[in-house]
Each structure stands twice: as C-alpha cells, then as structure tokens.
C-alpha positions in Angstrom: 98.4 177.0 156.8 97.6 175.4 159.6 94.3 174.0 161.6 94.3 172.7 165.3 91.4 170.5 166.2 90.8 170.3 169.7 90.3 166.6 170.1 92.0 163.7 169.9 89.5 161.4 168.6 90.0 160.0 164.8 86.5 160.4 163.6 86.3 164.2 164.3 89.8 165.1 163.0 89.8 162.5 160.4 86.1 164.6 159.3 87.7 167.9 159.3 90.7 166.4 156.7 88.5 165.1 154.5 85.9 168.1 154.2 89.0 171.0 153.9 89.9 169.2 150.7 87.0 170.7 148.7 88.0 174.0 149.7 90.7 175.5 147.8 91.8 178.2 150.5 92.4 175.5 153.2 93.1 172.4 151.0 96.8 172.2 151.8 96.4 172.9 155.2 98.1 171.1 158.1 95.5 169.3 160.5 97.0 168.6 164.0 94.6 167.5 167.0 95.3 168.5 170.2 93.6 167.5 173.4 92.0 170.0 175.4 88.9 170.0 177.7 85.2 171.1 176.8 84.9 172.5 180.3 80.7 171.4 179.6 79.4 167.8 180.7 80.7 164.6 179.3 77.6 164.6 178.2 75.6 167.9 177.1 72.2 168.1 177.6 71.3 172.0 175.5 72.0 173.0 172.6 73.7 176.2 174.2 75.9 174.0 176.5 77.0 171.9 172.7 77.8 174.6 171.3 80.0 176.3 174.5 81.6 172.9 174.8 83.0 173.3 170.8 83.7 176.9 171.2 86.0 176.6 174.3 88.1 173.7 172.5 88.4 175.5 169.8 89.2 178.8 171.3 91.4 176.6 174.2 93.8 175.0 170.8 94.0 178.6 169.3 97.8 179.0 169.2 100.4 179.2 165.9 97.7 178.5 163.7 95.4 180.0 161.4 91.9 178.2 162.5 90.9 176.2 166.0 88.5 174.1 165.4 86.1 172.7 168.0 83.6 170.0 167.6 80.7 168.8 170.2 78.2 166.2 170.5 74.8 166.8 172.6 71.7 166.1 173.3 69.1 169.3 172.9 65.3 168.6 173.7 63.2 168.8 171.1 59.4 168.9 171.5 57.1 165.6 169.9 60.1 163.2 170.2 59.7 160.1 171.8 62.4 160.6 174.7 62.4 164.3 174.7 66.2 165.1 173.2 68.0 164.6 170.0 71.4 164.4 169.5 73.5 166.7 166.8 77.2 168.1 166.6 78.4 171.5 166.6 81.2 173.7 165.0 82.9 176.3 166.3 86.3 177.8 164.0 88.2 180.1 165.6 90.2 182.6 163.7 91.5 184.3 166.7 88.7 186.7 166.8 85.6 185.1 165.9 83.8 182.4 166.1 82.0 180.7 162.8 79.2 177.7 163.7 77.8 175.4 162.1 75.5 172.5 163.2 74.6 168.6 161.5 71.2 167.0 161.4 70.3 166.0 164.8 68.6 162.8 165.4 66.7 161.1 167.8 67.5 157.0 169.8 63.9 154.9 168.8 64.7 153.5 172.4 64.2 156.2 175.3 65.8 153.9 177.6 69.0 154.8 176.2 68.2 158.5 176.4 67.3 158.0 179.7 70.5 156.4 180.5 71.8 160.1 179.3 69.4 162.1 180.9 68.8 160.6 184.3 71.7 158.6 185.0 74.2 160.9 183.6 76.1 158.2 181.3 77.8 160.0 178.4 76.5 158.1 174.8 79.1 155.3 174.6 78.2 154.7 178.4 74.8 154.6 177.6 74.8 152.4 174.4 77.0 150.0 176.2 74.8 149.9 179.3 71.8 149.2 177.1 73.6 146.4 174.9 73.9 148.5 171.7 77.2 147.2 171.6 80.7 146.2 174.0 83.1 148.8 172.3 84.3 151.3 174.7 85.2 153.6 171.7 82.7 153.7 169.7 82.4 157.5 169.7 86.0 157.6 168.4 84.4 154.7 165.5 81.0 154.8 163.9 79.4 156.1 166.9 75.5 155.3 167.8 74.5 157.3 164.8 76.4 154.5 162.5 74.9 151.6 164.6 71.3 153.0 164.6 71.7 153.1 160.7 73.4 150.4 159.8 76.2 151.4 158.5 74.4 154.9 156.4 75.4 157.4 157.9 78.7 157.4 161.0 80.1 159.7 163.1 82.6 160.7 160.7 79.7 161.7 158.6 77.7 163.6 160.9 80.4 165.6 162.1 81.0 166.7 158.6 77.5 168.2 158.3 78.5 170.6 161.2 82.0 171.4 159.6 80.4 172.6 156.1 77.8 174.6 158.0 80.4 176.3 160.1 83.0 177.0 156.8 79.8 178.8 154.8 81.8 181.6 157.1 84.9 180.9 155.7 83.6 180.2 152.0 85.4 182.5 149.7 82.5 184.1 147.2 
C-alpha cells in the first residue's frame, strides 16, 4: 500500500506516519510526500478555501497509490474572538473517488496584531510571527509551528495536524 502526501514539509508527513500506525489496514503502508501546489492563498482566510486548498493537493498527488493525502492550515473567522479568525488544519484523503475530511481544534493568537499581520497585510503565519518577534526561524511551520510556541511546547504542529488526520480516517475506519 501506498500513501502520497502532498507536501513536503516534515511535520505534516512526519503526522500522517505516525497516526497510520494505529490502524491496522494502513499500518504498513508506504508514506511518500510530494510537492504540489494548494492553488488557494499562502495564507487562507475561510474555512471553505482550507479545506479546497487540502483537497486539491491531495487530489493533485493522486497517482499509483492507494490514498492522497492533503493537509491545510487557515484561518476561518469565528464570531466573539479577539481578532476575528482562528486557525485549524484540514484533511482531505483521496481514494481516487472520494474525498474523506477531517478537521483539528482550531485556536485563536491572544495578540491580534499578529492576526492582523495575516489578515490585512497578507503575511502567511511564519511571515507574521516573524514580523511580530514571535521568533527568527523561517521554518517554523515545517517545526513546532505558532501553535507549539503559543503553548510552550504542549501541543506542535505535528500534533495538530494529527487531530485533522484521525477526523478524516473515521472514513476509512474499518468497523
């Protein structure tokens, strides 16, 4: 078996290794990434523009395998927050006919500068949180993103991406 995960950065395909291991179907598959466009905004700002962006690298790395897998961070506004939006990932697999989603928590910066840095300026995340000072690593989205510097450490990028991976494989679950 094989799974193609339309990305090429670590956390995300390093997420989707780890979390097929508890399922016996898909435990011995092959993981490959592959690196594809979104064909959405470096930065998306809905959550129907998330979830287009991980269903066109997943349907784009659909080729001699048995699942695509995309997977993609936005923003989505969400009334009574402080800056208006909160970020979460999305899961789209492909089986060549259909798509199965899934979606993590979704949380929200305690600073609306930095969302405003998103929003109105246009910066993508790791833009924004080095803009603001958050931190001088240009890859901090392929790291613990802003999610694993907001909590110290509790919860990472890795993690988060996972929650969208198990909500998207309840498809795929066999009963």
């Amino acid at each position: 078996m094989k799974i193609i995960v339309g990305t090429t950065n670590r956390a995300k395909i390093e997420a989707v290794e780890e979390i097929i291991k508890d399922y016996p179907h898909l435990a011995e598959a092959e993981v490959l990434g592959a690196s594809v466009e979104s064909l959405v905004s470096d930065q998306p700002k809905s959550l129907e523009e998330t979830i287009t962006g991980a269903m066109n690298r997943a349907r784009a790395t659909f080729s001699d395998c048995d699942y695509s897998i995309g997977i993609e961070s936005g923003l989505m506004p969400v009334p009574y927050t402080k800056g208006g939006y909160m970020d979460f990932s999305a899961c789209a697999i492909y089986d060549g006919q259909e798509f199965h989603l899934g979606l993590s928590s979704a949380w929200e910066f305690p600073d609306k500068q930095i969302t405003d840095l998103m929003i109105k300026d246009g910066l993508d995340m790791s833009q924004a949180i080095n803009k603001a000072g958050m931190t001088n690593n240009p890859k901090i989205g392929s790291e613990e993103g802003a999610i694993g510097i907001l909590t110290k450490g509790r919860m990472t990028r890795k993690e988060y991406t996972k929650q969208s991976l198990r909500t998207a494989l309840i498809h795929l679950e066999e009963l």
